[in-house]
C-alpha positions, 0 to 999 in steps of 0.5 A: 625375844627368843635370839635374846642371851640369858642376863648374866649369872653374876649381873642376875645375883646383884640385882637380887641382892640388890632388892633385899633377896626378895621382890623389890617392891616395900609392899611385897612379901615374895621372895621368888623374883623376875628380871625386870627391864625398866628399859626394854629390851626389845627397844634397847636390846642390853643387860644394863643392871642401871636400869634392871631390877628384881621383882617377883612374878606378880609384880612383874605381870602388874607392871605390864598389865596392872590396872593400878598402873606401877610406872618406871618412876616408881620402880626407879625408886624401888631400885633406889632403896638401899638395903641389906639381906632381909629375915624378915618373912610374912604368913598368910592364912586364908580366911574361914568362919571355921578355924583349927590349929593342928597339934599332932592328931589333935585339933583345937579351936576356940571362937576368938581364937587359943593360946595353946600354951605359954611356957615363958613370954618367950615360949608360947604358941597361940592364935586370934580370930579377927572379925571372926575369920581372920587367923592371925599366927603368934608364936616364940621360939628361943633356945636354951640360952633364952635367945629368940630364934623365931617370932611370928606376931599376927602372921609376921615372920621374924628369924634369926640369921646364924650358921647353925640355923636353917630357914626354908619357905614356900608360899604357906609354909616355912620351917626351921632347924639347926644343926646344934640340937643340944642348943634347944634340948636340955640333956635329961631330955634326949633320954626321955625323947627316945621313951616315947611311944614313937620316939622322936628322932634328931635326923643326920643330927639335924633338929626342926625347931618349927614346921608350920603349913597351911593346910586349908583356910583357917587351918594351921599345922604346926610341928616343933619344940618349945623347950625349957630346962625343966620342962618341954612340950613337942609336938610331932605329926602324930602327937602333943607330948609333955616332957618333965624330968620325973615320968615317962613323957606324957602324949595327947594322940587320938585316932579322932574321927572326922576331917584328916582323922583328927580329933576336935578339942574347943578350948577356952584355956592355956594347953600346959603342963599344969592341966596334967599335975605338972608344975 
């Protein structure tokens, strides 16, 4: 094994590609990936992309080591998909009894679960609670053009594929920005922003749309913009800001006490612009 050369670069980058750029498994969501041998290379000693394949770590350990055992059948077959590059992610959040959404310093719950806010069908953030400890993500992002940049429906994850675009993810977290920030802040906006008590800044011109982690079970962080000509809510780390043309920008921040320093709010209604005058 250890006299074995390495599979070759381009050999390695079709097989990926060749899987979606992600684990070649239908019923897998990860996207870091293994070469896999269907046929040994300790028996057949060769790189022979007809019979190598991409799959991730884990599916990789169950196809040597499962006890629902994945034959080569079934991998060949695998192999036999056709597919193309993939915007397609999924989320997953640990169970709990208790559940939170981190809002800058605020935290709030609900025991079904709580729309945050919905500023049009295509702006919204919100999460529901099934069988009381299934945290289950939704939320739309789209830009001023009303074009829908990300969409997570009950944890599953769906971006839009563009130059001026980033998406970058990890296991429990995934986060996207853009290189055209006037593309998601109406001008009137930047000065407003730059009002705030800690001005938001756009770094090396680059914009995060979202940022959302998984902090514990049952517990989300989420960070963003949900932007409208006439009307935004951003959420930092710090704080959960309205901004609207006439007025300074409105905070919610707390030095809450309890877990992480944050303040608690259950909720049992729509967190908007119209709870603080604005309409």
């Amino acid at each position: 094994m250890a006299n074995r050369p390495k599979v070759p670069p381009k050999l390695k980058q079709k097989l990926i590609e060749e899987a979606g750029n992600k684990c070649a498994n239908p019923g897998c969501a990860n996207y870091r990936t293994h070469i896999h041998h269907i046929q040994e290379w300790s028996v057949y000693k060769t790189h022979d992309g007809d019979h190598m394949i991409a799959i991730c770590p884990s599916c990789h350990d169950e196809v040597h080591y499962g006890r629902l055992k994945i034959d080569d059948k079934t991998v060949y077959e695998w192999k036999g998909i056709k597919r193309k590059s993939t915007n397609r992610d999924q989320l997953f959040i640990e169970p709990d009894y208790e559940s939170k959404l981190f809002l800058g310093s605020i935290a709030v719950t609900g025991q079904q679960g709580v729309t945050a806010f919905e500023l049009t069908k295509s702006n919204k953030l919100s999460y529901k609670l099934i069988d009381e400890d299934i945290f289950l993500m939704n939320l739309n992002i789209c830009n001023l053009k009303g074009e829908e940049i990300i969409k997570v429906i009950q944890n599953h994850v769906k971006y839009k594929e563009d130059e001026s675009i980033k998406f970058e993810r990890r296991p429990g977290r995934f986060k996207v920005t853009t290189t055209r920030p006037l593309d998601f802040i109406p001008l009137w906006a930047i000065k407003k922003m730059l009002e705030m008590e800690r001005p938001y800044k756009i770094e090396n011109g680059i914009l995060t749309i979202i940022d959302l982690e998984v902090v514990a079970p049952g517990e989300v962080r989420a960070q963003g913009i949900w932007a409208e000509f006439d009307r935004i809510i951003l959420i930092t780390d710090t704080s959960l800001n309205f901004i609207v043309p006439g007025g300074h920008p409105l905070t919610l921040v707390t030095e809450g006490e309890g877990t992480s320093g944050y303040a608690t709010l259950e909720w049992h209604g729509k967190i908007d612009s119209s709870m603080f005058g604005f309409k």
